[in-house]
Biotite code that builds the C-alpha atoms (Angstrom):
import biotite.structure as struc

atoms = struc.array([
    struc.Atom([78.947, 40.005, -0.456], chain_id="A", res_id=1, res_name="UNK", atom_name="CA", element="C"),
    struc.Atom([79.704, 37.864, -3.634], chain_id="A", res_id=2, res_name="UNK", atom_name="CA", element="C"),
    struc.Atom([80.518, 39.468, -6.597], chain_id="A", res_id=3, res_name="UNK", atom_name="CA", element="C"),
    struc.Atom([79.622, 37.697, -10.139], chain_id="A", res_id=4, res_name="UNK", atom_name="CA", element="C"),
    struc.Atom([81.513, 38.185, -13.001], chain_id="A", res_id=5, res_name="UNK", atom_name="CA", element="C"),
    struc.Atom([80.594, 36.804, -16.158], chain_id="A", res_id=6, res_name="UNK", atom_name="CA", element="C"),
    struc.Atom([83.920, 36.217, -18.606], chain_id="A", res_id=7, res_name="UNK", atom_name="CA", element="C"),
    struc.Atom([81.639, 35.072, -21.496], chain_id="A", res_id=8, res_name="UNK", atom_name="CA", element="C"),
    struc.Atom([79.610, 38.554, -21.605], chain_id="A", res_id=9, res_name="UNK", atom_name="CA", element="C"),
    struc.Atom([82.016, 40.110, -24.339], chain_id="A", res_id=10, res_name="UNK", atom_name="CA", element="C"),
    struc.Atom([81.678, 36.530, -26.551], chain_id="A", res_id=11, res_name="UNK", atom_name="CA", element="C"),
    struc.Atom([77.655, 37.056, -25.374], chain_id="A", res_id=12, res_name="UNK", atom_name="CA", element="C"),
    struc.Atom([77.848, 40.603, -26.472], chain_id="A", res_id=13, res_name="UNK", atom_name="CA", element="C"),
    struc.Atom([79.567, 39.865, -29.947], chain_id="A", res_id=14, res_name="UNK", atom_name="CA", element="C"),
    struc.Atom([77.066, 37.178, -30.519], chain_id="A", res_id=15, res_name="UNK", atom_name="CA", element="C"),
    struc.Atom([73.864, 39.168, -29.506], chain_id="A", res_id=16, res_name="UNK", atom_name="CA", element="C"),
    struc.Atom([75.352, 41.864, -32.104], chain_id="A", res_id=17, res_name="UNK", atom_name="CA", element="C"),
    struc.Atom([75.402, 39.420, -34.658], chain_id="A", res_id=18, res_name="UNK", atom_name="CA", element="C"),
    struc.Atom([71.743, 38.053, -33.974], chain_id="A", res_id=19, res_name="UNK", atom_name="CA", element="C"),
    struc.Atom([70.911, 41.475, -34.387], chain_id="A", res_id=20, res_name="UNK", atom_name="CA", element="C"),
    struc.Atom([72.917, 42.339, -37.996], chain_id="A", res_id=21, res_name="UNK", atom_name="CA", element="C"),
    struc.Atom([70.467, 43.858, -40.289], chain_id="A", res_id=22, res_name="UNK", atom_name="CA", element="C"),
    struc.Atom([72.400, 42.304, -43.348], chain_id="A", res_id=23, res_name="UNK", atom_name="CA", element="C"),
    struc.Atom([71.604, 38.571, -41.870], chain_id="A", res_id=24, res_name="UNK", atom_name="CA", element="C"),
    struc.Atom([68.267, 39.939, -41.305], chain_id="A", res_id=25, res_name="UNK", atom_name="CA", element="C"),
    struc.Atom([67.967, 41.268, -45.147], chain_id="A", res_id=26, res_name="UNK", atom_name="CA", element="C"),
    struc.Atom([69.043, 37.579, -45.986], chain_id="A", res_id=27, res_name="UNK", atom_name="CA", element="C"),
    struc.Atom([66.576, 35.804, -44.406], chain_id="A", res_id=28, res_name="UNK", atom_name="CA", element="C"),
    struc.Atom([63.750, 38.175, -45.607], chain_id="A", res_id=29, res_name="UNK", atom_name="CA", element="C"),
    struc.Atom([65.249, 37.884, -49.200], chain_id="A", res_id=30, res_name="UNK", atom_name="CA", element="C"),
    struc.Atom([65.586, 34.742, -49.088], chain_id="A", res_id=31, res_name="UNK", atom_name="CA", element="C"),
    struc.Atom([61.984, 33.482, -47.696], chain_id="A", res_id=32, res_name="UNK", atom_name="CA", element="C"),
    struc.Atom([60.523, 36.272, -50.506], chain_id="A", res_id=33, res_name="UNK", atom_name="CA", element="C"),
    struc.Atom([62.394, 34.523, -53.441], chain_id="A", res_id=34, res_name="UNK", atom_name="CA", element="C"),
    struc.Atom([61.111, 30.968, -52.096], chain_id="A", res_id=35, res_name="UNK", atom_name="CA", element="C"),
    struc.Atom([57.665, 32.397, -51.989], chain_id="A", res_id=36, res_name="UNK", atom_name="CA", element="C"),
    struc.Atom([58.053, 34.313, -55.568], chain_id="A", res_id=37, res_name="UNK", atom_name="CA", element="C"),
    struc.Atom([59.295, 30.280, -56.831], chain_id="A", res_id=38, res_name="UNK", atom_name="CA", element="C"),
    struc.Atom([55.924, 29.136, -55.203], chain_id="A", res_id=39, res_name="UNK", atom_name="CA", element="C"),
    struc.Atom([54.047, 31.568, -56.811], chain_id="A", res_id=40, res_name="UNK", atom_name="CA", element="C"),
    struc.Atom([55.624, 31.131, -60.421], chain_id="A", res_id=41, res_name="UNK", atom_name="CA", element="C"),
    struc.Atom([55.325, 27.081, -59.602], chain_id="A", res_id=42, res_name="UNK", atom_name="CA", element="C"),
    struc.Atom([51.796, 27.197, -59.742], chain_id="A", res_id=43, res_name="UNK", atom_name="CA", element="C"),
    struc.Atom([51.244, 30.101, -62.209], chain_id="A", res_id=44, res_name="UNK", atom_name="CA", element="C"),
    struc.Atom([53.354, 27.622, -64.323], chain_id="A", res_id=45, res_name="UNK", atom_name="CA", element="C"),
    struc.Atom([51.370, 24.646, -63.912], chain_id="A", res_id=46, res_name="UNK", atom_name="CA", element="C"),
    struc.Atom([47.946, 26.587, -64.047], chain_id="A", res_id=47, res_name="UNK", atom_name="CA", element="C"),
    struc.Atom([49.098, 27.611, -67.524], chain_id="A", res_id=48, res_name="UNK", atom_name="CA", element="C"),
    struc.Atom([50.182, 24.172, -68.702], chain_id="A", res_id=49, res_name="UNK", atom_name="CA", element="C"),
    struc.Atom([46.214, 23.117, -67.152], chain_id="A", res_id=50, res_name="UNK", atom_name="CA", element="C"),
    struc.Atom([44.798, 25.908, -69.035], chain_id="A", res_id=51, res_name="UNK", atom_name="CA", element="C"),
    struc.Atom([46.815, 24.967, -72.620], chain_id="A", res_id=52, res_name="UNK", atom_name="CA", element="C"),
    struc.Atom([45.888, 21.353, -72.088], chain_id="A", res_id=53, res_name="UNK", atom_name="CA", element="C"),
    struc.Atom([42.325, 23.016, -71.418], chain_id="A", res_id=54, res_name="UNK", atom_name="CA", element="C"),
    struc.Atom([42.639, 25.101, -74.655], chain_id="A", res_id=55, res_name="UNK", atom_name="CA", element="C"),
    struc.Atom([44.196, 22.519, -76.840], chain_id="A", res_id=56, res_name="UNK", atom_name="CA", element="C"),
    struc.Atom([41.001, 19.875, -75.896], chain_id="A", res_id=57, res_name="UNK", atom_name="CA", element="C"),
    struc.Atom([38.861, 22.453, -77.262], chain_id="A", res_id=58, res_name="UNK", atom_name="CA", element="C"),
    struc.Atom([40.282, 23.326, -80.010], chain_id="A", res_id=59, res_name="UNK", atom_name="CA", element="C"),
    struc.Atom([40.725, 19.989, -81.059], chain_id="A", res_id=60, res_name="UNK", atom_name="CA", element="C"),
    struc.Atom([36.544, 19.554, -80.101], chain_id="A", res_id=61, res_name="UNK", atom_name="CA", element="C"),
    struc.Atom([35.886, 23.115, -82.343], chain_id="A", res_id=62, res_name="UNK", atom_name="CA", element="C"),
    struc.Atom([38.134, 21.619, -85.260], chain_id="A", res_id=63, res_name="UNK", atom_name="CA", element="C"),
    struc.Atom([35.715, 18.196, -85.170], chain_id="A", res_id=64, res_name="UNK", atom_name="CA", element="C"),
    struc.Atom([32.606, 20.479, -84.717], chain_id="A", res_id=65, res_name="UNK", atom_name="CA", element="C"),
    struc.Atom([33.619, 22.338, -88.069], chain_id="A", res_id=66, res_name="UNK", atom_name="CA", element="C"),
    struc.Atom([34.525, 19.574, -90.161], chain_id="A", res_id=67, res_name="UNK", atom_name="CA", element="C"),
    struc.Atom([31.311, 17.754, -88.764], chain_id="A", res_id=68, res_name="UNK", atom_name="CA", element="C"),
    struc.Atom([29.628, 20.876, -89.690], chain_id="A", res_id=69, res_name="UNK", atom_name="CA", element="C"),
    struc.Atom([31.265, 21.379, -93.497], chain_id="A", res_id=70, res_name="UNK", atom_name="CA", element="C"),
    struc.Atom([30.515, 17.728, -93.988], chain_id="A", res_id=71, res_name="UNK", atom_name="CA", element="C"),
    struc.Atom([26.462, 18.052, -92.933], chain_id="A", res_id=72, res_name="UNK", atom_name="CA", element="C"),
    struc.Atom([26.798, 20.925, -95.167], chain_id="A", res_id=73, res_name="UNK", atom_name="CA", element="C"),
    struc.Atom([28.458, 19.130, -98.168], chain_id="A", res_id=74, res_name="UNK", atom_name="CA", element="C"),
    struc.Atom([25.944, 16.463, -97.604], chain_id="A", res_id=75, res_name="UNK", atom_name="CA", element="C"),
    struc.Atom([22.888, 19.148, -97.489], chain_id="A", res_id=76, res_name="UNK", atom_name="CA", element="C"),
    struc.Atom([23.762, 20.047, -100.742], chain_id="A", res_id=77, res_name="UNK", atom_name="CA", element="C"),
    struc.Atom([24.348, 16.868, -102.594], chain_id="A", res_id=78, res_name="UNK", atom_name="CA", element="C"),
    struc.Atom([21.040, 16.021, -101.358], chain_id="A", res_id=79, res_name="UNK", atom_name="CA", element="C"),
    struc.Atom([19.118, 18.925, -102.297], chain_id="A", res_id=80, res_name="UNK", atom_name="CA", element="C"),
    struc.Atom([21.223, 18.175, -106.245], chain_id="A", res_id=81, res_name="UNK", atom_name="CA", element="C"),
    struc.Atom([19.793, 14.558, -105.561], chain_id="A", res_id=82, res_name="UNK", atom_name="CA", element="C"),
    struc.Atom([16.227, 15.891, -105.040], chain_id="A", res_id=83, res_name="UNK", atom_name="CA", element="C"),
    struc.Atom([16.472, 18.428, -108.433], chain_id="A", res_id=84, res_name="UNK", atom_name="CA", element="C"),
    struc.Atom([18.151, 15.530, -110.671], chain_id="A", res_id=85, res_name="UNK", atom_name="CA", element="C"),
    struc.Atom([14.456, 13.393, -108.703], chain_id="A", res_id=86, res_name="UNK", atom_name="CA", element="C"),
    struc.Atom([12.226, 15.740, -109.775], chain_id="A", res_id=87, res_name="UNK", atom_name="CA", element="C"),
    struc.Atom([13.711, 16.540, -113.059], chain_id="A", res_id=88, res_name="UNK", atom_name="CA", element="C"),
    struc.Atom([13.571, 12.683, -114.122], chain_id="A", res_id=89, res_name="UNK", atom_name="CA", element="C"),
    struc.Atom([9.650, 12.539, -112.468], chain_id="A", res_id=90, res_name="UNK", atom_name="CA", element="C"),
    struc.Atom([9.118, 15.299, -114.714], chain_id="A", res_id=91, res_name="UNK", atom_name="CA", element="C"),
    struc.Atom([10.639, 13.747, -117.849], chain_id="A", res_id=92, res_name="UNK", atom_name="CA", element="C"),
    struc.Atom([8.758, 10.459, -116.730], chain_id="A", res_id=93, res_name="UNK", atom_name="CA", element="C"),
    struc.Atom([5.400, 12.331, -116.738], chain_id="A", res_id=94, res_name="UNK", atom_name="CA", element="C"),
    struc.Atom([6.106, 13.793, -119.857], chain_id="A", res_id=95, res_name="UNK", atom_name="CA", element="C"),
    struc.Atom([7.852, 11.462, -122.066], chain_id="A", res_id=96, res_name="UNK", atom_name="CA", element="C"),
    struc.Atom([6.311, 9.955, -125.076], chain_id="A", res_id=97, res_name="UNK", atom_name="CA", element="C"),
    struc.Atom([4.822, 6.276, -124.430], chain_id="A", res_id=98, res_name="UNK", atom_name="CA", element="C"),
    struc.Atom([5.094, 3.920, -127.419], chain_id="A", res_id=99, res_name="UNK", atom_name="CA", element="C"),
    struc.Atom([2.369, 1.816, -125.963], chain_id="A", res_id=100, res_name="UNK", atom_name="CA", element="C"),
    struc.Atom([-0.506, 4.382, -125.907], chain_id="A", res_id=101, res_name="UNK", atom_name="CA", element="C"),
    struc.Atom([0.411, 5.510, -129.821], chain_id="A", res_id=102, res_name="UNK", atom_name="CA", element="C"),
    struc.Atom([0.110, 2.335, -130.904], chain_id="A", res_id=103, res_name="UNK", atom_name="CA", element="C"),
    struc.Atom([-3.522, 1.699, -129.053], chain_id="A", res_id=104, res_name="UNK", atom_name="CA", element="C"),
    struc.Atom([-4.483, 5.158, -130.418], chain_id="A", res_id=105, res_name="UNK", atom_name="CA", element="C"),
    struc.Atom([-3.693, 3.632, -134.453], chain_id="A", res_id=106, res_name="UNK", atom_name="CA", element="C"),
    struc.Atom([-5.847, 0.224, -133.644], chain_id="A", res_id=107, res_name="UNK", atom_name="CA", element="C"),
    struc.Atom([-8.849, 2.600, -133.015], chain_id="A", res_id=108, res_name="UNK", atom_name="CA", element="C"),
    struc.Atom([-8.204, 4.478, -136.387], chain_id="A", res_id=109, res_name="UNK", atom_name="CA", element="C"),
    struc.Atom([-9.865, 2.782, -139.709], chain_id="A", res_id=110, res_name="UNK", atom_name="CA", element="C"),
    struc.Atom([-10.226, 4.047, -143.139], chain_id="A", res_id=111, res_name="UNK", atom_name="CA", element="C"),
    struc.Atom([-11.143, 1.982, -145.795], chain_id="A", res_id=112, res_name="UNK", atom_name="CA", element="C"),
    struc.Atom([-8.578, 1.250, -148.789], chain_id="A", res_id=113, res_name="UNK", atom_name="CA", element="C"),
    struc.Atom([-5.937, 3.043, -146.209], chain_id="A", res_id=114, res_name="UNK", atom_name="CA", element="C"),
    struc.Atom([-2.926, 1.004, -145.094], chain_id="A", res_id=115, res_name="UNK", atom_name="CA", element="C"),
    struc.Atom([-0.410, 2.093, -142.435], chain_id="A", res_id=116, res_name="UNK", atom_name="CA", element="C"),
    struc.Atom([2.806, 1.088, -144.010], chain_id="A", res_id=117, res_name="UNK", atom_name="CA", element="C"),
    struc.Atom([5.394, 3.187, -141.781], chain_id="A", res_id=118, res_name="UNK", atom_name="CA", element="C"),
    struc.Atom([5.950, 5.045, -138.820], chain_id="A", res_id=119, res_name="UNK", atom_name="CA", element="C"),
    struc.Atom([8.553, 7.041, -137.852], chain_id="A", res_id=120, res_name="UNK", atom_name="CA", element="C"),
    struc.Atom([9.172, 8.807, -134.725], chain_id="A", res_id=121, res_name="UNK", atom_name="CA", element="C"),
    struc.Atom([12.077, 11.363, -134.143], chain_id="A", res_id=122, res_name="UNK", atom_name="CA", element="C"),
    struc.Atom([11.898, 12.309, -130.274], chain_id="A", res_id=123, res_name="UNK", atom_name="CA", element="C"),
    struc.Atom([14.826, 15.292, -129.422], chain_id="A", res_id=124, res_name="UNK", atom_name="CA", element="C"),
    struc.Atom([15.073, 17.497, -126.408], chain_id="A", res_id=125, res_name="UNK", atom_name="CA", element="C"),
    struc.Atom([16.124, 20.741, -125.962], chain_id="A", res_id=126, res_name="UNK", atom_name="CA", element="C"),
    struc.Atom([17.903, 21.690, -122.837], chain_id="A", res_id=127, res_name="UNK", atom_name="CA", element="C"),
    struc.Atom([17.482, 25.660, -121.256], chain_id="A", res_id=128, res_name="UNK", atom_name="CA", element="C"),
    struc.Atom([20.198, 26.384, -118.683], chain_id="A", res_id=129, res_name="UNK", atom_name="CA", element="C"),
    struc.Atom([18.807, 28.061, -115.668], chain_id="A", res_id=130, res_name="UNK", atom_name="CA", element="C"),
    struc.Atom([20.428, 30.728, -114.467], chain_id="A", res_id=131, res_name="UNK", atom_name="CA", element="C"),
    struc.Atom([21.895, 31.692, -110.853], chain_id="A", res_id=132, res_name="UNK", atom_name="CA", element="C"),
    struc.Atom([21.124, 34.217, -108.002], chain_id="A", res_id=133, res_name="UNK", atom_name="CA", element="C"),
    struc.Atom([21.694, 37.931, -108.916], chain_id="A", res_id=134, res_name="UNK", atom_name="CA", element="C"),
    struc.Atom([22.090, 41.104, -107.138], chain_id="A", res_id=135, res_name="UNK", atom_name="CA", element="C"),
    struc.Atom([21.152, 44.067, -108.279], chain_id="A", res_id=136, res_name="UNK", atom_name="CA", element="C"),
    struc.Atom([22.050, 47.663, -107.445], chain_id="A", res_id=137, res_name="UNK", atom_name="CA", element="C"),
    struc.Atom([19.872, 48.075, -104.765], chain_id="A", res_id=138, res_name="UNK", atom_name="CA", element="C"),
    struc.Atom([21.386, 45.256, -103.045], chain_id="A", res_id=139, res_name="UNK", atom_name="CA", element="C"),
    struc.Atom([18.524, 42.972, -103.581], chain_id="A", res_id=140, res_name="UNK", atom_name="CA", element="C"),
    struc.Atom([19.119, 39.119, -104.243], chain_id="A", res_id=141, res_name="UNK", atom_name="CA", element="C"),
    struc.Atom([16.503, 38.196, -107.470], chain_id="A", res_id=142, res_name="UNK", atom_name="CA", element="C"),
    struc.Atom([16.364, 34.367, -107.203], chain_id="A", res_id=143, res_name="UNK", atom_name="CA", element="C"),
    struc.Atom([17.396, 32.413, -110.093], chain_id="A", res_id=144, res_name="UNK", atom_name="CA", element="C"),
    struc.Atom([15.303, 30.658, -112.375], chain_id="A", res_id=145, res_name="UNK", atom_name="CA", element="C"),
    struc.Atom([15.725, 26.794, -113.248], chain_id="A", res_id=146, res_name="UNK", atom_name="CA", element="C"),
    struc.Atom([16.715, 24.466, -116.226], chain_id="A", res_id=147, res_name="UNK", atom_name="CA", element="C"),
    struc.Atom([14.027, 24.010, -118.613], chain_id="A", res_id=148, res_name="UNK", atom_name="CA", element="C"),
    struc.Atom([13.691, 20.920, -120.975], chain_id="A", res_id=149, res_name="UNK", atom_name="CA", element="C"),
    struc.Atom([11.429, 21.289, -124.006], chain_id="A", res_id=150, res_name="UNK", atom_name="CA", element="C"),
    struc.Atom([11.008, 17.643, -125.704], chain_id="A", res_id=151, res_name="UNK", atom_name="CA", element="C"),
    struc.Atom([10.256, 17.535, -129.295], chain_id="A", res_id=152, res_name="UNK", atom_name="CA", element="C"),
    struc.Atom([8.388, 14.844, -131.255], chain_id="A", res_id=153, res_name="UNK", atom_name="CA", element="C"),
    struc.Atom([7.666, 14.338, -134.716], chain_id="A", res_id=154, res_name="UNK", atom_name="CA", element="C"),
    struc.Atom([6.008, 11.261, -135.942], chain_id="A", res_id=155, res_name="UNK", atom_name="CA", element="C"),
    struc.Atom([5.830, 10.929, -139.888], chain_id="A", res_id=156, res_name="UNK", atom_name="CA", element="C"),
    struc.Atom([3.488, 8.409, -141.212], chain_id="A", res_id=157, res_name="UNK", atom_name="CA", element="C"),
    struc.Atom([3.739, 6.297, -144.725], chain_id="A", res_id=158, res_name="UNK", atom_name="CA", element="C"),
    struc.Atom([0.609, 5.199, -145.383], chain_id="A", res_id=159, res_name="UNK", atom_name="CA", element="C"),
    struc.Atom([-0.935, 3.223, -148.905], chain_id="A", res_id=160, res_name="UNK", atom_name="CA", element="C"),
    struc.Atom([-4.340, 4.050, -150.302], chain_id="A", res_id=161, res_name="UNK", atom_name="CA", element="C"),
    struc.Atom([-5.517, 1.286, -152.651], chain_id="A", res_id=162, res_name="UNK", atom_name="CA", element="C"),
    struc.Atom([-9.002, 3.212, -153.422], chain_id="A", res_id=163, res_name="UNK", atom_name="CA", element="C"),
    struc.Atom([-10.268, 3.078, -156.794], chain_id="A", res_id=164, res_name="UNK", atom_name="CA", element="C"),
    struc.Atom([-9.833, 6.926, -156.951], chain_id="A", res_id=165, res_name="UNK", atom_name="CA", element="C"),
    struc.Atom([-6.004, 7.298, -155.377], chain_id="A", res_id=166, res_name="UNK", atom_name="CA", element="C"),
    struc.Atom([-5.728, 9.755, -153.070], chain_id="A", res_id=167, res_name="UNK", atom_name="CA", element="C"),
    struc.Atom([-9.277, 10.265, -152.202], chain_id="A", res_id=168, res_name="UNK", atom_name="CA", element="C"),
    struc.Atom([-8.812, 9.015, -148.531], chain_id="A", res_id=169, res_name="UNK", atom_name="CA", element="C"),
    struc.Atom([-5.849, 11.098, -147.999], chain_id="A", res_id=170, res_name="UNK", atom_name="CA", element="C"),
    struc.Atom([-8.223, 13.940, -146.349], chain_id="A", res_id=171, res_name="UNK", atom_name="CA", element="C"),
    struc.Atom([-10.236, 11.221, -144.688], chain_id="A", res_id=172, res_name="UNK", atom_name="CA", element="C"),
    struc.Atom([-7.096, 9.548, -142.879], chain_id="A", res_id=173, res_name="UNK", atom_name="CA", element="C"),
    struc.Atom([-6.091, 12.871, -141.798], chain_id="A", res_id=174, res_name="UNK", atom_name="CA", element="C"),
    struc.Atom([-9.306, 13.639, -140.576], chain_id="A", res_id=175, res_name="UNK", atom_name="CA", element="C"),
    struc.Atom([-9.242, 10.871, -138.428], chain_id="A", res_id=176, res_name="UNK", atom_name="CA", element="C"),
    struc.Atom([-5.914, 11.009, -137.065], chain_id="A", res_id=177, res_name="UNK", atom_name="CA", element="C"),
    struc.Atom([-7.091, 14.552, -135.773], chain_id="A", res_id=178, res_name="UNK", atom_name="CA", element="C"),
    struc.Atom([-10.498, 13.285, -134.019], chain_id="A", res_id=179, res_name="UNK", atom_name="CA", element="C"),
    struc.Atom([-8.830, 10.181, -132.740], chain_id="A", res_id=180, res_name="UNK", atom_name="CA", element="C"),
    struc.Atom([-9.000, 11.053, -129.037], chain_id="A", res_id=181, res_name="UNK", atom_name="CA", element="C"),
    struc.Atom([-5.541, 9.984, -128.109], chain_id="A", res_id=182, res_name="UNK", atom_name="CA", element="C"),
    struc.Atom([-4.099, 12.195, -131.126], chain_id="A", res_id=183, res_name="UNK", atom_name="CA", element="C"),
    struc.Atom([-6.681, 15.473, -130.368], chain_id="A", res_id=184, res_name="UNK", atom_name="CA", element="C"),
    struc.Atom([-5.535, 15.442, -126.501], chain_id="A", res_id=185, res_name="UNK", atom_name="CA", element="C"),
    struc.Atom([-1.568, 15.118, -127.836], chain_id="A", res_id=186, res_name="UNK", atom_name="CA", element="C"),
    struc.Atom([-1.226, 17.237, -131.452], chain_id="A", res_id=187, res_name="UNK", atom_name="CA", element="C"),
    struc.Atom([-1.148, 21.013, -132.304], chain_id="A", res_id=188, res_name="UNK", atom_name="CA", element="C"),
    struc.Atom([-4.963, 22.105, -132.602], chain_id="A", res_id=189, res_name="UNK", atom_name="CA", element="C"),
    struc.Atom([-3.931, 24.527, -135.846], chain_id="A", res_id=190, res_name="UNK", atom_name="CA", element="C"),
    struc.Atom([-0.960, 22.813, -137.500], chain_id="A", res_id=191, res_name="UNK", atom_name="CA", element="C"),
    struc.Atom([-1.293, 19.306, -136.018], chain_id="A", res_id=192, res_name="UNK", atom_name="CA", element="C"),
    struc.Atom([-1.343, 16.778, -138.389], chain_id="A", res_id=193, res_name="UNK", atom_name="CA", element="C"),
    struc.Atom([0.100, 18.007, -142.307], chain_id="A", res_id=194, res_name="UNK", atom_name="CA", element="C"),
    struc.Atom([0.709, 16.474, -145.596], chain_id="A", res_id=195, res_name="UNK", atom_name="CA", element="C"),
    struc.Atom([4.177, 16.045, -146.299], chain_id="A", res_id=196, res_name="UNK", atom_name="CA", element="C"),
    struc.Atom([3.971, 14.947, -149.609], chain_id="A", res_id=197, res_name="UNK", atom_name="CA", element="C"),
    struc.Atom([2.480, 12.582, -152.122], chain_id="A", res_id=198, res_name="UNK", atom_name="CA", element="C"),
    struc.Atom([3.789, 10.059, -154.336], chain_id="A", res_id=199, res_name="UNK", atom_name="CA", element="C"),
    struc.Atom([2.249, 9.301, -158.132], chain_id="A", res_id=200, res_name="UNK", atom_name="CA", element="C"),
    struc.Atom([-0.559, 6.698, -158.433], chain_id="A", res_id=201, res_name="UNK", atom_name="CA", element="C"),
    struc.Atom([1.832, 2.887, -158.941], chain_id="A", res_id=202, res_name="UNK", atom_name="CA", element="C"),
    struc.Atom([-0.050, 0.143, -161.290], chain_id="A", res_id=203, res_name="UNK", atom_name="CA", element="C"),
    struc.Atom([0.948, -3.375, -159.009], chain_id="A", res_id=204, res_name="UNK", atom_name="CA", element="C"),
    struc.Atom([-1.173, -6.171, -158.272], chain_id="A", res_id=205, res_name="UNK", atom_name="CA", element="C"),
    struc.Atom([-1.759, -5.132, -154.712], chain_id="A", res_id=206, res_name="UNK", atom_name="CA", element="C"),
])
């Protein structure tokens, strides 16, 4: 009967024993768990540099939203100044004293031996600063109140009467300025029209 002898089985042996070393086999464990923890951290990595790119964009669109946002503001407010300045000028408009319509009312006004020698008109206005918001104790915001402007017009008259009596027609002329339409719709009811003063009867040829 043959007989087989192997003279490799003690290189086989050595070599099976070091197929089998647990240290190799720690290696190659350790080694495929660090190139999976570089994987992992690879794309954690990039997913953060996405999401900072991400985060940047929108801060950049939240930084144009706000200054859109101040600006509409800003522009709110100049226009709402823009409308008060409108309506305060309207309201001076409406109000103002018209040269035109004082000079149709004095056409319409006739007293014999009186002549209208003069007229002076000093036109001022007085200017009220509103006031702002306030809060009071109870925590209650009482709106402010506006500007007011209060205009202020006196008109002083020299006038001549040439009557054979002067100074009879003084009472007359005043009398008429007061029942002149234009003059009863515009003048003080009670202190409206006054004699400022009166100058001594002059000898001339007219």
């Amino acid at each position: 009967m043959p007989i087989s002898i192997n003279l490799l089985a003690e290189a086989q042996a050595e070599e099976d024993l070091r197929r089998r070393d647990p240290v190799k086999r720690s290696l190659f464990a350790g080694s495929f768990l660090i190139a999976g923890f570089l994987v992992w951290y690879s794309s954690i990595w990039a997913n953060t540099l996405w999401e900072k790119r991400d985060l940047s964009g929108l801060d950049a669109e939240i930084q144009y939203k706000n200054n859109t946002y101040s600006e509409a503001l800003s522009n709110q407010k100049k226009a709402q100044e823009a409308d008060k300045r409108i309506e305060a000028l309207s309201k001076l408009n409406y109000v103002r004293f018209l040269q035109g319509n004082l000079m149709d009312a004095f056409q319409k006004i006739y007293v014999p031996n009186v002549q209208l020698t003069r007229v002076r008109i000093d036109q001022s206005a007085v200017l009220t600063a509103g006031g702002g918001p306030t809060t009071n104790s109870s925590g209650v915001v009482i709106p402010g109140r506006p500007g007011t402007t209060v205009m202020r017009l006196v008109m002083t008259l020299d006038a001549k009467d040439s009557s054979p009596n002067p100074g009879d027609q003084i009472g007359k002329f005043k009398d008429a300025l007061v029942n002149q339409d234009y003059f009863k719709s515009q003048l003080d009811r009670t202190n409206g029209v006054r004699l400022s003063n009166t100058s001594s009867p002059m000898a001339s040829a007219d």
